[in-house]
C-alpha positions, -999 to +999 in steps of 0.1 A: -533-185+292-535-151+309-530-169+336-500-186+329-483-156+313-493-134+352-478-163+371-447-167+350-443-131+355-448-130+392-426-159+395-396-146+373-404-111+390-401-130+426-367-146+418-354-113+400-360-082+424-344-069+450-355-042+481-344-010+458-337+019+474-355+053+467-382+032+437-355+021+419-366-012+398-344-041+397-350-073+383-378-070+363-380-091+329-383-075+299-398-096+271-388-088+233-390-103+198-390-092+159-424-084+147-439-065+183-422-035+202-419-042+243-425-007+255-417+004+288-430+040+302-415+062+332-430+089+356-405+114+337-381+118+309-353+091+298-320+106+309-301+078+296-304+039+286-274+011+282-269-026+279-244-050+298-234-065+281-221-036+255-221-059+223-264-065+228-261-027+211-261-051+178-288-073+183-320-051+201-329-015+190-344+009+219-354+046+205-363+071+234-393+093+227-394+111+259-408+091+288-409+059+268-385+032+254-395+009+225-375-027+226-372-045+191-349-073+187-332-075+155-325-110+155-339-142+168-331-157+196-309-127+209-292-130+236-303-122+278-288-088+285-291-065+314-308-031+306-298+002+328-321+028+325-316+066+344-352+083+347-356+111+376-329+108+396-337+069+398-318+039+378-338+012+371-324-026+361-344-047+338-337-084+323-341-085+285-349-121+273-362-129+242-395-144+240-407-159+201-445-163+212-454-123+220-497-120+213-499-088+194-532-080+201-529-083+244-511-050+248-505-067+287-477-090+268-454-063+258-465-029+278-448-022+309-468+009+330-449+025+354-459+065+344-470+073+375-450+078+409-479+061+423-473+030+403-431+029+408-443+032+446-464+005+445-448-019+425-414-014+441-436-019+477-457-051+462-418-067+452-404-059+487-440-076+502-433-109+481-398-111+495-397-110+530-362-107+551-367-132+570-393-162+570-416-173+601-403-196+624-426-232+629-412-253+660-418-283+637-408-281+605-378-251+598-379-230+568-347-239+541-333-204+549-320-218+582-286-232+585-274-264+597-262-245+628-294-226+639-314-257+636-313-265+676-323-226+683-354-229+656-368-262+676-365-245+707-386-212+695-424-219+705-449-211+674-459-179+668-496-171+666-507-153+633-541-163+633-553-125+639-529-107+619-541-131+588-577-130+592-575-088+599-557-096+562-582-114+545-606-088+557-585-055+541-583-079+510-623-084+509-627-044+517-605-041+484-620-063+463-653-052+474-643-016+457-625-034+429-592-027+439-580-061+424-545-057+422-549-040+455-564-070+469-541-094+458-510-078+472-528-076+508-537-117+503-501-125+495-490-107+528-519-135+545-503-164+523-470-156+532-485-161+571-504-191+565-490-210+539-512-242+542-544-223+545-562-224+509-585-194+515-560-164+509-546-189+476-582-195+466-591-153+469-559-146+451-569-167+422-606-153+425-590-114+418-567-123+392-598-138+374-612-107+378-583-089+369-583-111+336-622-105+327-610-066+329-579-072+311-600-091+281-630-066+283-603-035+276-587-060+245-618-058+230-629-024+238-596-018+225-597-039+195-636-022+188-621+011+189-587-002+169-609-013+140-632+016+143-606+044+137-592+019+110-625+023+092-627+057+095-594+064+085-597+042+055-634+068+044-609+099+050-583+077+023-610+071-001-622+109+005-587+120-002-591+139+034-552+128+038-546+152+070-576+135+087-567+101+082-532+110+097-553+119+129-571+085+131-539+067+121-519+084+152-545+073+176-547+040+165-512+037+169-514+041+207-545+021+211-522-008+194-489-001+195-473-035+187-498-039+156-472-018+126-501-014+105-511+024+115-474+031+109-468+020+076-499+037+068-492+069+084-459+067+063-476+062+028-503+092+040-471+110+041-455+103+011-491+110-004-490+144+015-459+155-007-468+143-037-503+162-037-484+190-030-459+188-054-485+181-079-501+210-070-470+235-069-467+222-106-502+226-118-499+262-101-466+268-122-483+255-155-513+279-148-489+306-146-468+298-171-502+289-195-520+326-186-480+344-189-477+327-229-520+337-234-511+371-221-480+374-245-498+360-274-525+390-274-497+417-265-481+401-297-512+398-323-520+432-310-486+447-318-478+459-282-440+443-282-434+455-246-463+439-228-456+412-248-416+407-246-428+414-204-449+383-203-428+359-224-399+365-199-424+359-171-432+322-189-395+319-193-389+322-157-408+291-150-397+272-180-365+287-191-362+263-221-392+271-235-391+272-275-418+290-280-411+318-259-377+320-269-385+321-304-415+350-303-385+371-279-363+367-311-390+377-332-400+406-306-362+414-309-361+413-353-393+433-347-375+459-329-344+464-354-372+468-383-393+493-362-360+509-356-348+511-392-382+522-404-382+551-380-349+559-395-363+557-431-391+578-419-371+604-406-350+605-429-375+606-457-393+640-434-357+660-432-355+655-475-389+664-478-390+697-451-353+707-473-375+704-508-403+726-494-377+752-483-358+751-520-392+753-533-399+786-512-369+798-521-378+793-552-343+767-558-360+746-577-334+719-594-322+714-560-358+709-547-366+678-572-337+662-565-343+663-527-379+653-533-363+623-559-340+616-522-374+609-504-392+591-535-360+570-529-367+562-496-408+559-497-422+559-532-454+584-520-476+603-539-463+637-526-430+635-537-440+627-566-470+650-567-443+680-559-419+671-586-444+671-614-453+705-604-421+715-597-407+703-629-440+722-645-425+757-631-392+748-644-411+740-679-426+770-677-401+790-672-379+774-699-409+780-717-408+816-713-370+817-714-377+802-752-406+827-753-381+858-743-353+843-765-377+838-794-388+876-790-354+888-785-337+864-817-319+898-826-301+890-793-276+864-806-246+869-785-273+856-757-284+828-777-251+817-778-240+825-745-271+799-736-261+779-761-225+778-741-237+773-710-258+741-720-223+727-737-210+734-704-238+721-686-234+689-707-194+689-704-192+687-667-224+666-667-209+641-689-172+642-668-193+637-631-211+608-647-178+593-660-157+602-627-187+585-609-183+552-629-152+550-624-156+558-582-190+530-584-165+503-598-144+508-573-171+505-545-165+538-535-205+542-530-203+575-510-178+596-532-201+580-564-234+589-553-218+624-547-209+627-580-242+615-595-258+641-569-237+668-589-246+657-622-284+652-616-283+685-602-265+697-637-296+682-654-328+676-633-344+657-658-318+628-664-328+594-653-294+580-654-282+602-621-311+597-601-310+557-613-274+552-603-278+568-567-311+544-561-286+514-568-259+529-548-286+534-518-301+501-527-261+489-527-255+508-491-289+492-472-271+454-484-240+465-466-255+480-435-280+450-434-251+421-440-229+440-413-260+437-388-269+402-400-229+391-394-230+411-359-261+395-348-252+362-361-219+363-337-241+379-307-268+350-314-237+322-317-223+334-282-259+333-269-263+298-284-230+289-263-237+303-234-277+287-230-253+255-241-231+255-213-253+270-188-279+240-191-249+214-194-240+229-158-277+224-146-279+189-159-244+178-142-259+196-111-292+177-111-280+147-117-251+149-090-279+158-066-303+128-082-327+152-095-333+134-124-362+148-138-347+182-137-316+168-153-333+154-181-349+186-187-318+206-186-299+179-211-328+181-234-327+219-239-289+216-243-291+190-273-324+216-287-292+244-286-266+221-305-282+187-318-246+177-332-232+175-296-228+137-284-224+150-245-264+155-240-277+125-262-253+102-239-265+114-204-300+116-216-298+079-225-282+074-188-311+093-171-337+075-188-328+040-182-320+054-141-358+066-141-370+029-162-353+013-131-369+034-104-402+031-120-396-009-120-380-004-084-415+015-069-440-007-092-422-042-071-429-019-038-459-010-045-472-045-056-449-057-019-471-034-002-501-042-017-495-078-007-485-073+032-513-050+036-536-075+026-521-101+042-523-077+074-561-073+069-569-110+066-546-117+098-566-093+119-601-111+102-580-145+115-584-158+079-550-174+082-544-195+050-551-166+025-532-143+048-504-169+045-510-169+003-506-134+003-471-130+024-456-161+008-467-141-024-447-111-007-414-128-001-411-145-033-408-104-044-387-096-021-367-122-006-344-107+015-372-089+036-379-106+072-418-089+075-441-114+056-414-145+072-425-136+105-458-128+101-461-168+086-443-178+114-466-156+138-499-171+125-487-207+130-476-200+165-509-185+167-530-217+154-511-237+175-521-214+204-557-218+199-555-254+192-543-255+223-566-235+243-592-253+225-575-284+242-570-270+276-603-260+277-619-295+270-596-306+293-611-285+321-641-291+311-636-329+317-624-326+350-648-305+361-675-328+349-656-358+367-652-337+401-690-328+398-696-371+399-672-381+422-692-349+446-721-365+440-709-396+444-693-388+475-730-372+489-749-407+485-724-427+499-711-428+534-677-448+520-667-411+506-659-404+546-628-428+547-617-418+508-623-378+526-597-383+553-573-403+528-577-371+505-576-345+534-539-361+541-535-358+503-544-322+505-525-315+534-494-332+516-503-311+485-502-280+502-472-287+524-452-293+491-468-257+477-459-238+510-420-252+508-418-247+471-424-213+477-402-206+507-375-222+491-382-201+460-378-169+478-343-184+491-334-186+454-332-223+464-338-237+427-335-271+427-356-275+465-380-256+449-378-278+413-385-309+437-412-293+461-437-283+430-431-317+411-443-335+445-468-310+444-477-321+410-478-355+415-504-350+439-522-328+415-510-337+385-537-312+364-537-280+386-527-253+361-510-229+394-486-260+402-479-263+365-470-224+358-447-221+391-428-253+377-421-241+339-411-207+356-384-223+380-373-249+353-370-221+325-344-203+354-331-239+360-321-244+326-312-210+322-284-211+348-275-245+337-281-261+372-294-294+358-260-303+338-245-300+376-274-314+389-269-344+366-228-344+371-235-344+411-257-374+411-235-396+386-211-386+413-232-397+442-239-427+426-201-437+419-197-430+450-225-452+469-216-477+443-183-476+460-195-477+493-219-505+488-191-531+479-177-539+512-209-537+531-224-565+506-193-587+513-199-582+555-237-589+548-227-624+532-206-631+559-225-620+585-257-638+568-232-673+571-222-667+609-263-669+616-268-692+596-241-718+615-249-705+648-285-716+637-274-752+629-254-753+662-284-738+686-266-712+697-277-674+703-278-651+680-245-628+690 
């Protein structure tokens, strides 16, 4: 098969290529399908790359990475186009055709090498060897390239001797092949061939390098295949190891060890995605660490009472997770904490400035006054001080009435004083009485301030009255509700504009996420939007959206996923040539997806390739039988001295064989298609099995039928036939008559005129 695949080459490449000038390329064939990439590589970088025709832009894909160019047809069967390509100053013109039967795993069927100077040089100077400008001139028999008019001149030219220049040929050709320089070789015996057509030596050493040249070729497929499957294994121990970054490695080699074979690619593109989502995983455990030491650390600042450190670390979790409950809610309660610590340092101070006022009455020896400033800061803390004080306070006082008593008892002769006393008490009692009443009347009408005044007054008329000290407790008790609801209504509204703005801020964020597909983001942002205000219908209806758009992707990646699965394995069992479970599995894979073209073609690559090797399998039974028949009718030949006369009868058949070869190929060169059609089936007919015969005649026929010469091939000879038909009439009718006249003159013993 190799064989037939290099001659079909050479042959195509013969009737393509022109002398170039500079290395330019032009002519040679390009082979492209669906399932492998033709690639194509230069000495330097693609400068450009177009098709003729234009519209072949829809059917065949060609990246450019640099000095390479990847073909891919899009289609089947697309159509023949002409590919300009501009590479170092050079432009190069290749023939696409598509070709359905492209072996994956022979890199030689869709690689085209010319990245070396060296190798432009020499292929552009091996195409200009295998077309000659002008053939060599025989006395006896004229090569097709001479015209009708030349024909006299060519008889008259004597025959050129080329006996030394081809056997100083063969020679170079041995030297190369000696030091392995097959392709080399075979270039130098084409140059002999082309001098000696009908000599078989130069044909025989041709076909006894390219053999060589396929033994190397197949020894690199499998050393290439070894090492293909060996980074495949090693790749897939770094995927079980999780060692992602080192698989990637293997993977990229593999890919240029088999480049049509899509399986490193595909893998390299799920190591990828496997990449990203390790990291992403990660960045989100590293967030939840954070975010789970930030609450830890704000829970012990809390228990311990340190509300700074704390409210500090609770932002600090809020920063990663803004919508956070439990965070917010301790920041509130850091916040209520606050406004109590506040208000108690108020009391507190407060309840000092009353109790350093008493100490200074009680120095000064202002004693009433002193009680009732120690009752203001029993008001506000019920301590033991305050009340210790007043006890012994209200002791002096006792004593001293006592001794006021004492003196007024000793002094009862003093009546005017008595009743001066006497006086003052109904006085005392008078304005006591008219402070309490003017202070009912302030209390009912919620004047608290100009009340608790007047109560102050009157407990300062009498000390030891409950009723004063009662009244301004309720009035302070009455003044602390009002402060407190005024704060409670004030940080109500703050907390209700808070409540709006968090509601319309993560509305924002949601719309935002879900505009840019960030769904899981969205959904979190919605979610702490209907925590804020669970009556709202806004959240609770794109919430619903989300999560049937993430039920659908998860379905969407579990039928990829389960695709994947299914190709891959299908891939692996192709590569272990287990065909029919490979087939299971990608008929499997279509019925999941349908529309996708992958497992189809990789069906209809396996039976192209079964019916390959069935027929290789055939071919080479066939050789075997003929060689096996040859080897009898040589021995048979050896014991019998008959063989001599069958020899010369098969010398003249080889000679005719030959002579058939030599003119199919001279006429070849001329582009003579349908000469050369004619010379290599006479040549088969000769040899009806030879394999070289066969290959030259499916090359010219495929260019036959691809230029549509055999519909006029088919219209000239009805045409020819019409016309002899024609001309055949009247010479029947002068036969008959002429075959009459003998006839008489017969009869009558006359002459024949």
């Amino acid at each position: 098969m190799n064989k037939y695949y290099a001659s079909v080459i050479f042959l195509l490449a013969s009737f393509f290529a022109e002398i170039g000038y500079a290395q330019n390329i032009e002519g040679d064939t390009i082979f492209v399908n669906t399932y492998v990439e033709a690639q194509i590589t230069f000495p330097s970088e693609v400068e450009d790359a177009r098709f003729i025709p234009v519209d072949t832009y829809k059917e065949i894909l060609f990246p450019i990475s640099g000095t390479y160019i990847l073909l891919h047809s899009k289609i089947e069967n697309s159509k023949k186009a002409i590919m300009v390509i501009k590479e170092g100053g050079r432009e190069h013109h290749f023939i696409i055709v598509y070709k359905k039967n492209i072996n994956q795993y022979d890199f030689r069927e869709y690689t085209y090498n010319y990245k070396t100077l060296k190798l432009l040089k020499k292929h552009v100077e091996e195409s200009s060897v295998k077309k000659p400008a002008e053939p060599i001139a025989i006395a006896e028999k004229p090569t097709p390239r001479n015209s009708n008019k030349n024909d006299n001149k060519v008889k008259e030219e004597k025959p050129v001797d080329t006996a030394p220049d081809y056997y100083a040929l063969l020679e170079k050709g041995n030297e190369a092949y000696k030091k392995e320089s097959y392709e080399e070789a075979i270039g130098i015996y084409e140059k002999a061939k082309l001098l000696k057509p009908t000599d078989d030596i130069a044909q025989i050493k041709i076909d006894q390098a390219r053999g060589k040249l396929g033994e190397i070729a197949k020894q690199e497929q499998l050393e290439n295949e070894k090492k293909y499957n060996a980074l495949k294994n090693e790749a897939r121990n770094y995927l079980d190891q999780r060692k992602y970054e080192k698989a990637k490695e293997v993977f990229e080699k593999a890919k240029y060890i088999m480049p049509g074979d899509g399986y490193p690619i595909r893998q390299i593109e799920n190591i990828n995605k496997l990449i990203a989502q390790e990291a992403e995983q990660k960045k989100l455990q590293e967030q939840v660490s954070r975010y789970n030491n930030y609450m830890s650390e704000g829970d012990k600042s809390f228990n311990d009472k340190k509300l700074p450190e704390a409210e500090a670390a609770y932002r600090s979790a809020l920063s990663i997770n803004q919508y956070d409950k439990k965070a917010l809610g301790r920041l509130k309660a850091i916040d209520e904490l606050k406004k109590q610590q506040e208000f108690n340092d108020e009391l507190e101070n407060r309840y000092k400035a009353a109790l350093a006022v008493a100490d200074k009455l009680v120095d000064a020896a202002d004693y009433n006054n002193a009680i009732t400033e120690y009752n203001n800061a029993l008001r506000i803390f019920p301590r033991s001080y305050p009340k210790d004080k007043i006890k012994v306070v209200s002791k002096i006082i006792s004593d001293r009435i006592k001794e006021v008593n004492r003196v007024l008892a000793d002094q009862r002769t003093q009546e005017n004083e008595k009743r001066r006393i006497l006086a003052l008490q109904k006085d005392t009692n008078d304005k006591y009485e008219a402070k309490i009443a003017n202070a009912g009347v302030e209390l009912r009408k919620n004047n608290y301030a100009l009340a608790k005044n007047l109560y102050k007054q009157a407990a300062a008329l009498k000390p030891l009255e409950t009723l004063p000290v009662s009244q301004m407790d309720l009035i302070e008790i009455k003044l602390g509700q009002i402060a407190f609801d005024k704060r409670k209504r004030e940080d109500s509204m703050r907390q209700a504009k808070e409540t709006d703005r968090n509601y319309d801020l993560a509305i924002t964020q949601g719309k935002s996420y879900y505009l840019k597909e960030e769904l899981l983001q969205a959904k979190i942002a919605y979610e702490a939007a209907s925590d804020l205000k669970p009556q709202k219908d806004e959240p609770k209806k794109q919430l619903a959206l989300i999560n049937n758009k993430l039920a659908e992707i998860q379905r969407d990646n579990e039928i990829n996923d389960r695709f994947d699965s299914l190709t891959a394995i299908g891939d692996s069992l192709l590569v272990l040539k287990e065909f029919d479970q490979a087939v299971i599995n990608y008929k499997a894979a279509s019925q999941i997806k349908p529309a996708s073209l992958y497992p189809v073609n990789q069906v209809k690559y396996i039976r192209s390739e079964i019916k390959y090797l069935a027929d290789q399998e055939a071919i080479r039974k066939k050789n075997e039988e003929e060689r096996v028949r040859w080897e009898a009718a040589e021995k048979k030949y050896k014991e019998s001295i008959q063989f001599l006369g069958a020899r010369k009868k098969g010398d003249s058949a080889v000679a005719a064989y030959r002579s058939a070869l030599s003119r199919g190929d001279s006429v070849l060169i001329a582009k003579k298609l349908t000469e050369a059609r004619n010379a290599f089936k006479e040549a088969l007919s000769l040899r009806p099995d030879d394999e070289y015969v066969l290959s030259r005649l499916k090359g010219v026929q495929y260019q036959y039928d691809l230029l549509g010469l055999g519909n006029e091939e088919k219209l000239a000879e009805q045409k020819q036939a019409a016309k002899k038909l024609e001309e055949e009439k009247p010479t029947k009718e002068k036969k008959k008559k002429k075959r009459k006249k003998n006839k008489e003159e017969e009869e009558q013993g006359k002459p024949e005129g």
